[in-house]
C-alpha positions in Angstrom: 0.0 0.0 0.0 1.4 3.2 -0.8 1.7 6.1 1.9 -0.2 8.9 1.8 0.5 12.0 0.3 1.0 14.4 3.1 0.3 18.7 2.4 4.1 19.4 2.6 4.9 16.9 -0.8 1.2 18.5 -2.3 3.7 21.7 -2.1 6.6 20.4 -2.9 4.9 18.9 -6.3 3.4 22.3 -7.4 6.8 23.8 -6.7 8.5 21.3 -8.5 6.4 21.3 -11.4 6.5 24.7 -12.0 10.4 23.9 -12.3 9.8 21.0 -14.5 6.8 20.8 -16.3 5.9 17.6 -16.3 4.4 15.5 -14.2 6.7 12.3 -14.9 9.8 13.8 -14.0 8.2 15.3 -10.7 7.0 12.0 -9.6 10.4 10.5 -10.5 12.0 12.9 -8.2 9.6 12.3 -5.5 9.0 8.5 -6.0 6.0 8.6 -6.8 3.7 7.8 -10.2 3.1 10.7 -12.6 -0.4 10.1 -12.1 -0.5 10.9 -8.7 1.8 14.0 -9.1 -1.0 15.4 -11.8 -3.6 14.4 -9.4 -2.2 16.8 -6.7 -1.2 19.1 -9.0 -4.2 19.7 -10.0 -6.6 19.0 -7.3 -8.5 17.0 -8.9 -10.2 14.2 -6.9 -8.6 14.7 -4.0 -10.5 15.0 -0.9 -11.7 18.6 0.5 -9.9 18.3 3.5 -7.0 17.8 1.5 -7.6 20.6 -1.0 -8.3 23.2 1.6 -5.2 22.2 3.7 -3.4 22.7 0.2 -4.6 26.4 -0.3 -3.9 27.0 4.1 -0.3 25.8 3.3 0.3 27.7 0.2 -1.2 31.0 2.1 0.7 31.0 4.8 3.5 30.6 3.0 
């Protein structure tokens, strides 16, 4: 079972692929599957505790 994604690699991924570009090399980077990376990326499908955790993170930053 793989471990969950915790808010601190959610940030590291968007800061990452801003670098990159691409969600492949971001998950390589991270160990983790480019389909995940894009997942958290993007927000999409992940839960609303997780997404609003994101944006509190990326505000207080």
């Amino acid at each position: 079972m793989a471990k969950r994604v915790t808010p601190g690699e959610i940030v590291q991924m968007q800061q990452l692929y801003a670098k990159y570009g691409n969600f492949a090399a971001v998950g390589r980077e991270m160990g983790r599957s480019a389909s995940t990376v894009a997942r958290y990326v993007k927000l999409k499908g992940t839960p609303p505790i997780v997404a609003h955790t994101f944006k509190e993170v990326v505000r207080g930053a």
